[in-house]
N, C-alpha and C positions, 0 to 999 in steps of 0.2 A: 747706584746705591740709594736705598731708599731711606730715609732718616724719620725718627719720633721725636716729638721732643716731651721732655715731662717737667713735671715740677718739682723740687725739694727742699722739705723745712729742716733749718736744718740752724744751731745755735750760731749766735754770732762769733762766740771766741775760735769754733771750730770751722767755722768758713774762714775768719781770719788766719787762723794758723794752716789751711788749706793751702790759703791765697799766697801764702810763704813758699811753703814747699812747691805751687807750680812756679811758680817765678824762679827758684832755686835751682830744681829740675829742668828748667826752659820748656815746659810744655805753652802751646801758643794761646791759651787759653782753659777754663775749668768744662769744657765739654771733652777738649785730647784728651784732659787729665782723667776724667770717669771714663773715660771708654777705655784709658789701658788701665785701668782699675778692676776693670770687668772683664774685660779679657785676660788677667794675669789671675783674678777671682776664679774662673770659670777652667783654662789652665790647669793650675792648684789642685780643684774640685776633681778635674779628669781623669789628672796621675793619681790621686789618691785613692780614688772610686775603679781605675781600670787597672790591674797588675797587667794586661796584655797590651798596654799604650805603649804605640815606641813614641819614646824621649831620646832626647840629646840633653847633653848640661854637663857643667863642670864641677869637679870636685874638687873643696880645695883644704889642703891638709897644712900645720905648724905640728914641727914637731920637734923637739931632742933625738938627732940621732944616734947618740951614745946608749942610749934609753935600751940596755938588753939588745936583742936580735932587731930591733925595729927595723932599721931601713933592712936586712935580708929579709924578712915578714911581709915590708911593704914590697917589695919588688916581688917575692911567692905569689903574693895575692894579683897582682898587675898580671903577670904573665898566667897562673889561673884564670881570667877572666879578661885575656889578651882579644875574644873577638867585642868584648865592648868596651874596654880602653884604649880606645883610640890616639890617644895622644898624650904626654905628659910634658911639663916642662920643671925642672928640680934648679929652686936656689939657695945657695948658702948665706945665710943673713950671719951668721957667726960663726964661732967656733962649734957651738952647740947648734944649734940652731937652722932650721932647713924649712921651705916651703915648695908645698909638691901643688901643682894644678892639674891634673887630669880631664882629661875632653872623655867624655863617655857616650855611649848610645847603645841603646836595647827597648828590653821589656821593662817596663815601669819597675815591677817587682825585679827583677835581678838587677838594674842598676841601684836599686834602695838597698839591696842584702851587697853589694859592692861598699858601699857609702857607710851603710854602719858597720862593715866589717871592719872596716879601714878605721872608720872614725873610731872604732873602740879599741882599738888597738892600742896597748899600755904605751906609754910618752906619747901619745900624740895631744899638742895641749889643745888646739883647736879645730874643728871640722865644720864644713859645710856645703850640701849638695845645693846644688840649684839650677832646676828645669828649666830647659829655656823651651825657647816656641816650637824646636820642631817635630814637634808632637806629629804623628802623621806622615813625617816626611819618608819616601821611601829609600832602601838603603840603597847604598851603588857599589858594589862588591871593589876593592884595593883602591877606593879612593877616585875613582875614575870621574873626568870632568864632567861637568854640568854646564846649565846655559849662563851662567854667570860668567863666562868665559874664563875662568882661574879651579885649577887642580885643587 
């Protein structure tokens, strides 16, 4: 791997307050720290710009389930959209109270119209999608292993 290096001006209270968050983070230094800056930058940029990226990422939903039909709505919509939700995990934090995570993977655009269907959905108090990296990666139909040796 071929490396550049460059230079940046940049204020001292925001390098200081930088300097916080990688130490905080545990990144090993402020060169890790830009480079997954830029790659999560560039990421971002991808899925936004490509509705035909396939993504993986999770959704994660707060919600009242007493709140109307919600949790039948939420499960409608899961099993609609059963070949890119891929996983869920559902906890009961109260009486009221439920947190759903969904593993997803698709098309840019149909995991976003997944994410804000759900997320707009009356009682749901919080929402949020979040792409992770395997942007690119290709599917493996029911799950089938890979070379990381685990299913």
């Amino acid at each position: 791997m071929n490396l550049s290096r460059f230079g940046v001006s940049i204020e001292e209270n925001l390098l200081a307050d930088f300097d916080r968050l990688i130490r905080r983070k545990g990144y090993a230094n402020r060169s890790e720290a830009i480079r997954a800056l830029i790659r999560n930058l560039l990421l971002d940029t991808r899925v936004e710009e490509d509705a035909e990226a396939e993504v993986i990422g999770t959704l994660t939903l707060v919600y009242d389930h007493h709140a109307g039909e919600l949790s039948s709505r939420l499960t409608e919509l899961e099993h609609r959209f059963h070949h890119a939700v891929v996983s869920t995990l559902h906890v009961h934090f109260d009486e009221r109270n439920c947190l759903e995570v969904l593993g997803v993977r698709g098309r840019s655009a149909e995991v976003r119209q997944i994410s804000d269907s759900l997320i707009g959905t009356r009682g749901v108090h919080h929402g949020r999608l979040i792409i992770g990296s395997g942007v690119g990666a290709s599917r493996r139909a029911g799950g089938a292993a890979h070379s990381s040796g685990h299913t």
